[in-house]
Structure formats: C-alpha cells, structure tokens
C-alpha positions as CSV (number, residue, x, y, z in Angstrom):
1,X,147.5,34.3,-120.7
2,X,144.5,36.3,-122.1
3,X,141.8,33.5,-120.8
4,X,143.5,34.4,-117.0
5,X,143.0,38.1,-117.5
6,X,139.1,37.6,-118.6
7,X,138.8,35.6,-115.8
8,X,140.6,37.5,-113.2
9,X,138.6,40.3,-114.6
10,X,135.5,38.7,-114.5
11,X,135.7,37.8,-110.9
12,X,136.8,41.4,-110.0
13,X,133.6,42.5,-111.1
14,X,131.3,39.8,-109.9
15,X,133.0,40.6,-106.3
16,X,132.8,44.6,-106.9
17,X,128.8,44.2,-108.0
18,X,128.3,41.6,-104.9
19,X,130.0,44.4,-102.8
20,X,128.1,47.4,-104.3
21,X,124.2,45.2,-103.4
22,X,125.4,44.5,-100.3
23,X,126.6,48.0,-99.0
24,X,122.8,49.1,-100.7
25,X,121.0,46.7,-99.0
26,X,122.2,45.6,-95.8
27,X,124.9,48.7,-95.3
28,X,127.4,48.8,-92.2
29,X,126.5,49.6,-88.8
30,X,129.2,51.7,-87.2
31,X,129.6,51.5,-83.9
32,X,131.6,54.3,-81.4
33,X,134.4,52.7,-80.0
34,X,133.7,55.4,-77.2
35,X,130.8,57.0,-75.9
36,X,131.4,60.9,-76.5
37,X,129.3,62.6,-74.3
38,X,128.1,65.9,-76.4
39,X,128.5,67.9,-73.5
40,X,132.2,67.0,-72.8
41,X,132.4,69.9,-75.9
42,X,131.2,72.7,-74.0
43,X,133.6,75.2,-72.6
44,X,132.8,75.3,-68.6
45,X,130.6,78.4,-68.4
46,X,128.6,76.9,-71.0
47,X,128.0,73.8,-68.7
48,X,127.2,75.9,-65.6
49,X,124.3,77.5,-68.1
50,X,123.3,74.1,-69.5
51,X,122.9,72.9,-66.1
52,X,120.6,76.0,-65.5
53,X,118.5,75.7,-68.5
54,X,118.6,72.0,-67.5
55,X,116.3,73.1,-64.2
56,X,114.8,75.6,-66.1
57,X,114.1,72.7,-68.8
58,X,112.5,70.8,-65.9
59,X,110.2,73.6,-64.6
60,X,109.3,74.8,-68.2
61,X,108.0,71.7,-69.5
62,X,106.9,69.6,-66.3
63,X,104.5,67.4,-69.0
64,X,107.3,66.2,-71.1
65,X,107.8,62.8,-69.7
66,X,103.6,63.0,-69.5
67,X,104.0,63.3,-73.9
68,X,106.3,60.1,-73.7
69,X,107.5,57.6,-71.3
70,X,109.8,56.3,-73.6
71,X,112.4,59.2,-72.9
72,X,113.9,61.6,-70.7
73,X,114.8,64.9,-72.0
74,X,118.0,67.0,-71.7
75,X,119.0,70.4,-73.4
76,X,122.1,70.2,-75.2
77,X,124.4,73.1,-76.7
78,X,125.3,72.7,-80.8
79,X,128.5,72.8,-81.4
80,X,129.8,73.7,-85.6
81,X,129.1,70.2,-87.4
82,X,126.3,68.7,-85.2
83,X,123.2,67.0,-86.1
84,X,120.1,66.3,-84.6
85,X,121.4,62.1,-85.4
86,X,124.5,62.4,-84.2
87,X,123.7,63.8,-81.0
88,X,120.8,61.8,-80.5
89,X,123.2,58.5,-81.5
90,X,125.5,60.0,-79.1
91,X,123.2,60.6,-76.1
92,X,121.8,57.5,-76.5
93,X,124.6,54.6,-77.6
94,X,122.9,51.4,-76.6
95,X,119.3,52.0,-78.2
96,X,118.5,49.5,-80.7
97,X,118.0,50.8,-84.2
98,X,115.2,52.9,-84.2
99,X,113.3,54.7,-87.9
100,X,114.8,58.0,-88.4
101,X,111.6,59.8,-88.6
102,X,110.8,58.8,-84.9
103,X,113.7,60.3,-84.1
104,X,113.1,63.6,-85.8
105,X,109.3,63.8,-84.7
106,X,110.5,63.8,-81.2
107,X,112.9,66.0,-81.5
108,X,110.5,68.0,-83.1
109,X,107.8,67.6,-80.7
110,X,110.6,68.8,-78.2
111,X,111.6,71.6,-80.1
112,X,108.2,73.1,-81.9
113,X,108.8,74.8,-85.0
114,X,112.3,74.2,-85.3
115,X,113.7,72.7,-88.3
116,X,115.7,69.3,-87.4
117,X,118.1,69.9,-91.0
118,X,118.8,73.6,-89.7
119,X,119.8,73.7,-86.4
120,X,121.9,76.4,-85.3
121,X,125.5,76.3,-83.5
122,X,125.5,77.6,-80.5
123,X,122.2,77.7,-79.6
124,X,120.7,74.8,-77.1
125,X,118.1,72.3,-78.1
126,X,115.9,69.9,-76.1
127,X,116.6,65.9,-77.2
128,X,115.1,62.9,-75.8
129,X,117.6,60.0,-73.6
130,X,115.5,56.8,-74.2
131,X,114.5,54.6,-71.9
132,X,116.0,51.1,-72.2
C-alpha cells in the first residue's frame, strides 16, 4: 500500500511540474466566443458624441493613415475596467498575434503623451483597427 501512494504521488507531481512549464512556456490563447464591440457599452448620447469626435477625428488628423497603412483609427470611450489590450483585442478579433509593445507604440503614437497603463474612464481615446 505505501509503494502505490509514492507512486501515485510521484506522478501527481511529475504531471503538476509538466503543467506548471507548459502554462510558462507556451500559455493559453483565449479566444472570445463573441466579438464585443467596445462601443455597444456606451449609453446613446455618448454614441451620438463618439460619432462626432469620429468626424472630428477624421478632420483633426487627416495624416494618420499617411503614419501607417497598417490601420485605420477610431476614438473609443473608456469605460471603468478597460485597457488599452483589451480594447485593442476587442476592436480587432481576428489579427494574428501581434508583440505587445507594437501595440502600445501605436496607441501611443495615436495618443501623444498619454500613458497606455493610466488611461482614464470616461474620457475617449484614439486606437488603431488593423488592416487584415
């Protein structure tokens, strides 16, 4: 009976290691089982405005497609919880993989001397729809 426990124990920990390296190394890559659209959030005045400062967004910076014609750029209202990654992720579901700091170097580039890890709810911010 005690050479089964060892054993049983043994294994437990060989799988638990084998299951700690694995989640380090390769991770999980969740995917939304539906695309939320970070807008859908916003009560309806807030919409009517976003579509303004969409047109605004258009006029103000004409050259933005001229920095990048990898994306497209809409302004999007924070709601309490939001990050610059999961709104980008959820702008944008079927981009490949892409390196984080890409990510926050355009949305810095769109947003000049704002802080991507301090964004502020309730206040809008440009982000970037990639091109497929």
């Amino acid at each position: 009976m005690e050479f089964i426990k060892k054993v049983v124990l043994t294994l437990a920990l060989i799988l638990f290691v084998i299951s700690i390296f694995k989640d380090l190394t390769v991770g999980t890559i969740i995917q939304p089982s539906e695309s939320v659209s970070v807008q859908d959030n916003m009560p309806r005045d807030k919409e009517m405005d976003n579509k303004d400062n969409e047109e605004k967004t258009e006029n103000s910076f004409p050259d933005e497609q001229a920095i990048s014609d990898r994306y497209t750029v809409t302004r999007i209202m924070i709601q309490p919880g939001d990050t610059v990654l999961t709104i980008i992720e959820t702008i944008n579901p079927n981009i490949p993989s892409m390196e984080i700091t890409q990510l926050i170097e355009d949305f810095k580039t769109l947003n000049p001397g704002v802080n991507p890890h301090q964004i502020i709810p309730n206040e809008s911010y440009l982000f970037p729809i990639y091109d497929n």
